[in-house]
C-alpha positions as CSV (number, residue, x, y, z in Angstrom):
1,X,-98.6,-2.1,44.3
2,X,-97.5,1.3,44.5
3,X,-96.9,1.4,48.4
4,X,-94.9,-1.9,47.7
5,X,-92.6,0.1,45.0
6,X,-92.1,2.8,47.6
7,X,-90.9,0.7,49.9
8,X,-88.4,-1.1,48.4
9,X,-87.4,2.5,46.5
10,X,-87.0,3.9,50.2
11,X,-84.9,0.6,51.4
12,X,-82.4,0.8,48.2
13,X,-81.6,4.6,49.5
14,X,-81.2,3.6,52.8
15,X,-78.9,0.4,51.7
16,X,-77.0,2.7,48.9
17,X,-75.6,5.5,51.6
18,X,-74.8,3.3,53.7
19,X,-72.9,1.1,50.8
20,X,-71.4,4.0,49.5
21,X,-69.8,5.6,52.8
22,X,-68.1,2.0,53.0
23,X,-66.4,2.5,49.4
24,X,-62.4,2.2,50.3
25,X,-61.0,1.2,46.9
26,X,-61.3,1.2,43.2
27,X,-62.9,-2.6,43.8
28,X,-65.2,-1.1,46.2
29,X,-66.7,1.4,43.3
30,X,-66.8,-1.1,40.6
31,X,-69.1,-3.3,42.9
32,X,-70.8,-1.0,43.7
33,X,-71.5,0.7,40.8
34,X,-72.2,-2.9,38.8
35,X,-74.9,-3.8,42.1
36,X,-76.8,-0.5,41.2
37,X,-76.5,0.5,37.7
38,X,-75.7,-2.4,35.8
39,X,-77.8,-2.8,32.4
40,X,-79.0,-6.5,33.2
41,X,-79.3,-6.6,37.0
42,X,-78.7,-3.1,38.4
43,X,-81.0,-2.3,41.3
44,X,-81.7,1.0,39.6
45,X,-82.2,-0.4,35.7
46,X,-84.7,-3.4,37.7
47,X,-87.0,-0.4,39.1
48,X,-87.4,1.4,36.0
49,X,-87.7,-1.9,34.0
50,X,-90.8,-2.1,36.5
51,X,-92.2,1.4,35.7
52,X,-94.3,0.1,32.8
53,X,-96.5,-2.4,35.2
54,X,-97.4,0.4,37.6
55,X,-101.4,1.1,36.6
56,X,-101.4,4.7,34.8
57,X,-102.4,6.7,37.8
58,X,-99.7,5.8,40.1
59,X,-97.1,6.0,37.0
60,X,-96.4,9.9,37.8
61,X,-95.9,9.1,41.7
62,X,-93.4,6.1,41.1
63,X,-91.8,7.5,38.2
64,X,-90.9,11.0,40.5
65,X,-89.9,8.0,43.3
66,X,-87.6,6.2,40.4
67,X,-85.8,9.4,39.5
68,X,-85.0,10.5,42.9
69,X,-83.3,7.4,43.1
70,X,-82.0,7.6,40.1
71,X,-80.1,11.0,41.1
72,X,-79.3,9.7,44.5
73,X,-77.4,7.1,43.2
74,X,-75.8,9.2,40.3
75,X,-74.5,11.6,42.4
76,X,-73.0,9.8,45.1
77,X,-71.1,7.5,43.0
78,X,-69.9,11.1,40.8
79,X,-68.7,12.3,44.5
80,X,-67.5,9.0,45.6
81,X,-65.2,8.5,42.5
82,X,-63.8,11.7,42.8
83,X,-63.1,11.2,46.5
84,X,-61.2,7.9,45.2
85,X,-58.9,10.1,42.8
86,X,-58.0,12.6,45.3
87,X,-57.0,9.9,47.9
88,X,-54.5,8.5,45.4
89,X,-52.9,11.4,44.3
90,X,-52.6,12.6,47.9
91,X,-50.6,8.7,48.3
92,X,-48.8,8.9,45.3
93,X,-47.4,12.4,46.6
94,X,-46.9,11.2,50.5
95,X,-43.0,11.2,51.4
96,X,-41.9,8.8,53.6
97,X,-39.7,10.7,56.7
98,X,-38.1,7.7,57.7
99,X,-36.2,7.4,54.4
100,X,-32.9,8.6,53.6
101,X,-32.8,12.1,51.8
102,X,-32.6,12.0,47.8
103,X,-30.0,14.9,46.9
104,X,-30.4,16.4,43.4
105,X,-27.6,17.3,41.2
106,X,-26.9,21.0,41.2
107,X,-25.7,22.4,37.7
108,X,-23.0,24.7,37.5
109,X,-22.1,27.2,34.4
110,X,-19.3,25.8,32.5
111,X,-16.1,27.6,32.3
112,X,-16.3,29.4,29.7
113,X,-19.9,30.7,29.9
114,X,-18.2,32.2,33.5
115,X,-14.9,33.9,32.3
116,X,-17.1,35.3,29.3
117,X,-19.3,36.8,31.6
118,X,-16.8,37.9,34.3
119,X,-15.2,39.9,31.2
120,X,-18.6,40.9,29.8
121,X,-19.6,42.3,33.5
122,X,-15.5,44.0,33.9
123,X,-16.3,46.0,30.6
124,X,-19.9,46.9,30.5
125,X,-19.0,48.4,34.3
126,X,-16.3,50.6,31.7
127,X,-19.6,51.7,30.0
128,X,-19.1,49.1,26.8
129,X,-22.1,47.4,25.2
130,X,-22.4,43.9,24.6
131,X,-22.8,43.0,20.7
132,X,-23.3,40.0,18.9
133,X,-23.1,38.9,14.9
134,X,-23.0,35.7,13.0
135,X,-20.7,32.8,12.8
136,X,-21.1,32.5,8.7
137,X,-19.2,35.7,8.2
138,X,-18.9,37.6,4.0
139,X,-15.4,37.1,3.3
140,X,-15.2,41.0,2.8
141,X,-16.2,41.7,6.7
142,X,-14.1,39.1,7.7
143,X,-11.1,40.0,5.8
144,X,-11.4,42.7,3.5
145,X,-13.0,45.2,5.5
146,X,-10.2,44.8,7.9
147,X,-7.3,45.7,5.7
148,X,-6.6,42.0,5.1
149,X,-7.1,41.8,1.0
150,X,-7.0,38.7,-0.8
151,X,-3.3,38.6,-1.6
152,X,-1.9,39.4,2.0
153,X,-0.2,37.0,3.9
154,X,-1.4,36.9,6.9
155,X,-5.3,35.4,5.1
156,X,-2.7,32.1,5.5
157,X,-2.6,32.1,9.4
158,X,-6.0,32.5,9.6
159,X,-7.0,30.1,6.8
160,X,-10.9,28.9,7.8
161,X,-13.5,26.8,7.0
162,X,-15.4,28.4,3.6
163,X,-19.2,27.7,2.5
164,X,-18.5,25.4,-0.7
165,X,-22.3,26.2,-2.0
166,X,-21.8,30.1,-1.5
167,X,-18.9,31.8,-2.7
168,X,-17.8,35.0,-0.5
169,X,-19.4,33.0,2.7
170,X,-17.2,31.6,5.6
171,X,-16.9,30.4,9.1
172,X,-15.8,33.6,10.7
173,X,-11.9,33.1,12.3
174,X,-12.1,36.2,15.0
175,X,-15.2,38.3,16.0
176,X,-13.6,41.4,14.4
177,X,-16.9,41.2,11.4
178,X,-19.3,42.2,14.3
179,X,-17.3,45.3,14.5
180,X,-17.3,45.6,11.2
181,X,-21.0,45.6,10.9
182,X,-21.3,48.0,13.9
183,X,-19.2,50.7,12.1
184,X,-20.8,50.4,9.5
185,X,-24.3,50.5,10.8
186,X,-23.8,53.3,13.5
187,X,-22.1,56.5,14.2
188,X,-19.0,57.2,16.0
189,X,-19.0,57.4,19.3
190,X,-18.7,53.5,19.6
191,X,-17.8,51.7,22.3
192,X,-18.7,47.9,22.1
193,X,-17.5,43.6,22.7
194,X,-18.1,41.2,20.8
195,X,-18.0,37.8,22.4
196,X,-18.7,34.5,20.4
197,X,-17.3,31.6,18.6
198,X,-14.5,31.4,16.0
199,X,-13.2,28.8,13.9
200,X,-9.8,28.3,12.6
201,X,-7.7,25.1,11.1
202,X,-6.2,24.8,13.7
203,X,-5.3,20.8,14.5
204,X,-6.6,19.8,18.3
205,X,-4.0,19.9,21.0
206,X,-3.5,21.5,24.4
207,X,-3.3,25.0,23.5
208,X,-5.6,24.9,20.2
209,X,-9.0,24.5,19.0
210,X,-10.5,24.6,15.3
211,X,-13.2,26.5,17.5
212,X,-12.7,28.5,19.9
213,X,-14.0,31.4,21.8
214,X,-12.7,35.3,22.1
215,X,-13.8,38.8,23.3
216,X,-12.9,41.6,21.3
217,X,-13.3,45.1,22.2
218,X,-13.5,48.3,19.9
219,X,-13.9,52.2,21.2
220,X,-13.7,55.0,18.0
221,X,-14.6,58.4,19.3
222,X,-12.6,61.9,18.3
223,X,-9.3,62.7,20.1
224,X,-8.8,58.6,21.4
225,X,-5.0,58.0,22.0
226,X,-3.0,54.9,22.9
227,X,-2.8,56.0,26.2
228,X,-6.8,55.8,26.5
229,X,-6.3,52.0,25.2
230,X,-3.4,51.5,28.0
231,X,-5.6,52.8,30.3
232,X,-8.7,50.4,29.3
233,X,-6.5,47.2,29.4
234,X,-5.0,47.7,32.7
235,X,-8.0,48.6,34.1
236,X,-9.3,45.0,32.8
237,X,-6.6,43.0,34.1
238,X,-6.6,44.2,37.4
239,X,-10.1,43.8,38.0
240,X,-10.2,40.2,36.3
241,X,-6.6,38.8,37.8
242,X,-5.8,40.9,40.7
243,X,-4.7,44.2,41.7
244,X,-1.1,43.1,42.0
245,X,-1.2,42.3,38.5
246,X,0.7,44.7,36.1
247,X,0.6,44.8,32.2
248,X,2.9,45.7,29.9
249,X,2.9,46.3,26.1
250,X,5.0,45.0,23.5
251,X,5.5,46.4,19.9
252,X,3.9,43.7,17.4
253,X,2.0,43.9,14.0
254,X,-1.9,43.1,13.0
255,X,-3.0,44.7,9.7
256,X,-6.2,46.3,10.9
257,X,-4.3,48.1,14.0
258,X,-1.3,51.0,13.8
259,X,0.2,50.8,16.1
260,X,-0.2,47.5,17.5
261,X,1.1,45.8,20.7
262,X,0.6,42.4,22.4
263,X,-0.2,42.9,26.0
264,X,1.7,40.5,29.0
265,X,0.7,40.2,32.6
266,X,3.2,39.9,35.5
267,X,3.1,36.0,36.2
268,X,0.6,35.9,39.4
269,X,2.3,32.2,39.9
270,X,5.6,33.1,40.7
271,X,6.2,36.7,39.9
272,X,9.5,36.3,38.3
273,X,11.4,34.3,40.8
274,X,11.0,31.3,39.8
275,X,13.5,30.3,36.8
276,X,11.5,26.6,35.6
277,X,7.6,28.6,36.3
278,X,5.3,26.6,34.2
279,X,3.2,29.4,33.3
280,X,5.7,31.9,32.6
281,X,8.9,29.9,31.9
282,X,11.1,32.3,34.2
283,X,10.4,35.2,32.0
284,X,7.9,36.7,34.7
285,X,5.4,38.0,31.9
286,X,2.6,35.9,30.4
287,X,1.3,36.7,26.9
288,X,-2.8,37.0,27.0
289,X,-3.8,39.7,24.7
290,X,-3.2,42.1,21.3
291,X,-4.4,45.1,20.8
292,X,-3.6,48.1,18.7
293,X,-4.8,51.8,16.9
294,X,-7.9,50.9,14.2
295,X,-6.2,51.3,11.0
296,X,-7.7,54.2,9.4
297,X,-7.5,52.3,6.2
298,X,-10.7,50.3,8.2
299,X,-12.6,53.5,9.2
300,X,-12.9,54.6,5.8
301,X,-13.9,51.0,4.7
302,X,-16.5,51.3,7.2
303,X,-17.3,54.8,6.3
304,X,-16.2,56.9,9.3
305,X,-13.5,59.7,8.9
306,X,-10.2,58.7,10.6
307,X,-9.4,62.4,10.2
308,X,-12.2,63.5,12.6
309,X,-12.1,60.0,14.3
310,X,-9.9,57.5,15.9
311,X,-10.3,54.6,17.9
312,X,-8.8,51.3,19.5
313,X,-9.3,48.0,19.8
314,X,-8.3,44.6,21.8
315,X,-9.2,41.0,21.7
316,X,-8.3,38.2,23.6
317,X,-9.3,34.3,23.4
318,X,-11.4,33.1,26.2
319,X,-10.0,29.9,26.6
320,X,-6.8,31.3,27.0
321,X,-7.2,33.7,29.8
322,X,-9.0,30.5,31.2
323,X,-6.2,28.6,31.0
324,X,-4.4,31.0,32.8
325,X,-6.4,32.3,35.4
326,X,-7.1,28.2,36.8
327,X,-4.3,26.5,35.7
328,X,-5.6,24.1,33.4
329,X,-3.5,21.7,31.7
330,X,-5.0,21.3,28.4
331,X,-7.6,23.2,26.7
332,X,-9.6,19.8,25.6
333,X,-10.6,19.0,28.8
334,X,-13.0,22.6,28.5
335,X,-14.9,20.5,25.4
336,X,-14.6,17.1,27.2
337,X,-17.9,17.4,28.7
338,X,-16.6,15.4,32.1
339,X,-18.1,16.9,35.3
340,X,-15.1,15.6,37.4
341,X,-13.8,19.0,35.6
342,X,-17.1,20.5,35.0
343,X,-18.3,20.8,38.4
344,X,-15.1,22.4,40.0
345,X,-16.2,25.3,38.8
346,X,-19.3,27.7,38.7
């Protein structure tokens, strides 16, 4: 009886390597997996169902017979399913040559993320450092602070979006309070930007923006003239609009600057010879910028001596110098989100 079992152990090896070399497909395992292992007919499951008729001296000889079939068949169904998995990720990841190419979409930085960083990269070359501060502004840092108190006129044309919940909190309208904060938190010499988001009431139309973007720039060091502020600006616009590009300064009024000036640039469209110029309206000069002295009233609010201190600063809206720089039509179409405008940039 024993020789008998051996046999027919010895003939289910040879007939299970050769069955299992022949596995192609998923239906080919299951088969072959149900002929062998399966609970109520399995080829396996029918020998050891036979173990307990062997006479007890031969049990350990066909038990050790049993198990090596056992492990056999184990193991090359473990290799073979794993053989199955690898051939249908390596088909699933096969790319046919003979179809046509599939071309991805290429992103592009918007806009405004550009000019930002084409004025971030202009000033930190001028040794400036990069600063940022938060959108829900105290009304002291955005006003106060900036020799702008409660009663003064000019609050009205820059009128914002308060916090209902929490008096003293609003949306900030320039990114002058991240200047604010700086002074007060370091010592002079200073020399920073401020890029970010503002927030006016301003109604939606080609020019204007309940939120819109600047970069404002602040330097406060000892013995700083307007000259040194001259000097910065024109530096700026030549590198940003061209070197035939020239500047000039205009006497104006901001309460946190004394003296103050708004800054043109000679029209690069048609350089004052053209009377009906879009951009410039046959003036030749282009409005893009104002600038001034920091008010010593606003040193001492922050703290630092305006006798043994003095300083500038400039700020300029983002979307406007982008207007400029590529002709665009309307400021809406920067929020629009349509990549017809999108992608003709970046």
């Amino acid at each position: 009886m024993i020789n008998e079992l051996k046999n027919e152990i010895e003939h289910a090896k040879t007939a299970f390597i050769k069955e299992v070399g022949e596995v192609r497909s998923q239906e080919d395992f299951r088969n072959l997996k149900e002929k062998y292992t399966s609970r109520k007919k399995g080829i396996l499951t029918g020998f050891l169902q036979r173990l307990k008729d062997v006479p007890q001296p031969d049990k350990p000889f066909a038990g050790n017979a049993v198990n090596q079939l056992k492990v056999l068949v184990e193991t090359g169904l473990n290799e073979t399913e794993t053989r199955l998995a690898a051939l249908k990720a390596t088909k699933e990841t096969e790319t046919d040559p003979t179809l046509p190419p599939f071309v991805y979409p290429v992103g592009r930085v918007h806009l405004l993320s550009a000019i930002r960083k084409r004025a971030e990269d202009i000033f930190i070359g001028m040794g400036y450092e990069v600063t940022h501060g938060y959108e829900v502004e105290l009304e002291d840092n955005n006003f106060t602070a900036l020799n702008v108190p409660e009663y003064h006129p000019s609050r009205d044309e820059q009128d914002t979006f308060f916090i209902k919940d929490f008096p003293g909190y609003l949306l900030r309208t320039h990114t002058s309070p991240v200047q604010i904060r700086y002074m007060k938190q370091h010592k002079p010499p200073l020399k920073i930007i401020s890029p970010g988001k503002v927030f006016r009431k301003d109604d939606p139309d080609a020019t204007h923006s309940p939120v819109f973007h600047q970069v404002e720039g602040l330097l406060v060091d000892k013995n700083i003239h307007f000259s040194h502020l001259k000097g910065t600006l024109e530096l700026f616009i030549k590198a940003f609009f061209g070197e035939n590009i020239n500047a000039r300064l205009r006497p104006s009024y901001f309460p946190f600057t004394e003296p103050s000036a708004e800054v043109d640039i000679s029209c690069f469209m048609c350089f004052g010879k053209n009377p009906v110029c879009k951009l410039c309206k046959g003036t030749g000069w282009i409005e893009i910028l104002g600038c001034g002295m920091v008010h010593p009233k606003v040193l001492l609010n922050c703290g630092i001596d305006p006798e043994a201190y003095s300083g500038f600063a400039f700020g300029m809206g983002i979307e406007r110098i982008a207007l400029l720089k590529y002709e665009v039509s309307d400021m809406r179409m920067m929020y629009d989100n349509d990549l017809r405008f999108n992608c003709q940039f970046g």
